[in-house]
C-alpha positions in Angstrom: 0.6 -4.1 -7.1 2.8 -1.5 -7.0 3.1 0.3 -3.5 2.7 4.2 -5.1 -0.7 4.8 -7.3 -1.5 1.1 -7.8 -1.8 1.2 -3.4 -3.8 4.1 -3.6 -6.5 3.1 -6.0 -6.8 0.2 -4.0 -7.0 2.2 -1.0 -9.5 4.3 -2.9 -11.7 1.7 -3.9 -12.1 0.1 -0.4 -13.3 3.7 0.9 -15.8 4.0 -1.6 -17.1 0.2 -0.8 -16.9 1.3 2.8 -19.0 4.6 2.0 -21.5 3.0 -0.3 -22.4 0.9 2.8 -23.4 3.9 4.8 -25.8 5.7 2.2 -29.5 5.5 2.6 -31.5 3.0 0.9 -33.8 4.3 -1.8 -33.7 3.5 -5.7 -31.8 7.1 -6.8 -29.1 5.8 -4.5 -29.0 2.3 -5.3 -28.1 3.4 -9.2 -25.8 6.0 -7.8 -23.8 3.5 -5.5 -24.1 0.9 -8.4 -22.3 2.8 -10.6 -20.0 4.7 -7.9 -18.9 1.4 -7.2 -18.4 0.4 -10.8 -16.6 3.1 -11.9 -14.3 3.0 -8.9 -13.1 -0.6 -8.9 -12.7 0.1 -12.6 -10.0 3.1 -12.2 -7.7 0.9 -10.5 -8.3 -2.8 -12.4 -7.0 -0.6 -15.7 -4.4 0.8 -13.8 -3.4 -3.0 -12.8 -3.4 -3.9 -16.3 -1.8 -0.7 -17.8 1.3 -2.3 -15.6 1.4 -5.3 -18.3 0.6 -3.4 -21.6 1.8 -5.3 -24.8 3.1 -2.0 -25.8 3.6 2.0 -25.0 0.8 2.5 -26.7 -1.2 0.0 -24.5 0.2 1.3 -21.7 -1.0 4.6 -22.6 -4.6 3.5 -23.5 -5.4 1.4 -20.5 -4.1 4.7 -18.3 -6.4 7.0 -20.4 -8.8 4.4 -19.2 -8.2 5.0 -15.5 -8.3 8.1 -15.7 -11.9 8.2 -17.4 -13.3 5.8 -14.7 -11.5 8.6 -12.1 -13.3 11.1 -13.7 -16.8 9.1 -13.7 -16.6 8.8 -9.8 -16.5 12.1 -9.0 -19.6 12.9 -10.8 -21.8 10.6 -8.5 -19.8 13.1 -5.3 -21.2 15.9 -7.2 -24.4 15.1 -8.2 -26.0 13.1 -5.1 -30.0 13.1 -4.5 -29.4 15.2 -1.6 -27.7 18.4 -3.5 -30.3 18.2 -5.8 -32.8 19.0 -2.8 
């Protein structure tokens, strides 16, 4: 892993497993944190493996990746049972 984003996805990642831990239990957040969770580990995995794309175009396709799964975990920051009162 490389010690600039690669580190900080990582980083990222065991925040939001840490966080997840601390939200109550009820069944909007448990499909909330499920997919919080998915979506986060994802965005750095396809970073990982952008680093050993078979080609430029690869490389570009598994970052364009990352950057959706990014993208999908701030929606669960946004849209949380408690904003929607």
């Amino acid at each position: 892993m490389d010690e600039g984003l690669g580190k900080r996805l990582f980083d990222f990642a065991v925040r939001v497993i840490k966080f997840s831990r601390i939200l109550p239990k009820s069944k909007e957040y448990d499909i909330i944190k499920y997919q919080f969770l998915k979506s986060a580990t994802s965005s750095g995995a396809n970073y990982e493996e952008a680093q050993g794309g078979a080609s430029k175009a690869d490389f570009t396709n598994k970052i364009n990746i990352s950057l959706k799964e990014m993208r999908e975990t701030n929606y669960p920051l946004t849209s949380s049972p408690r904003r929607a009162g």
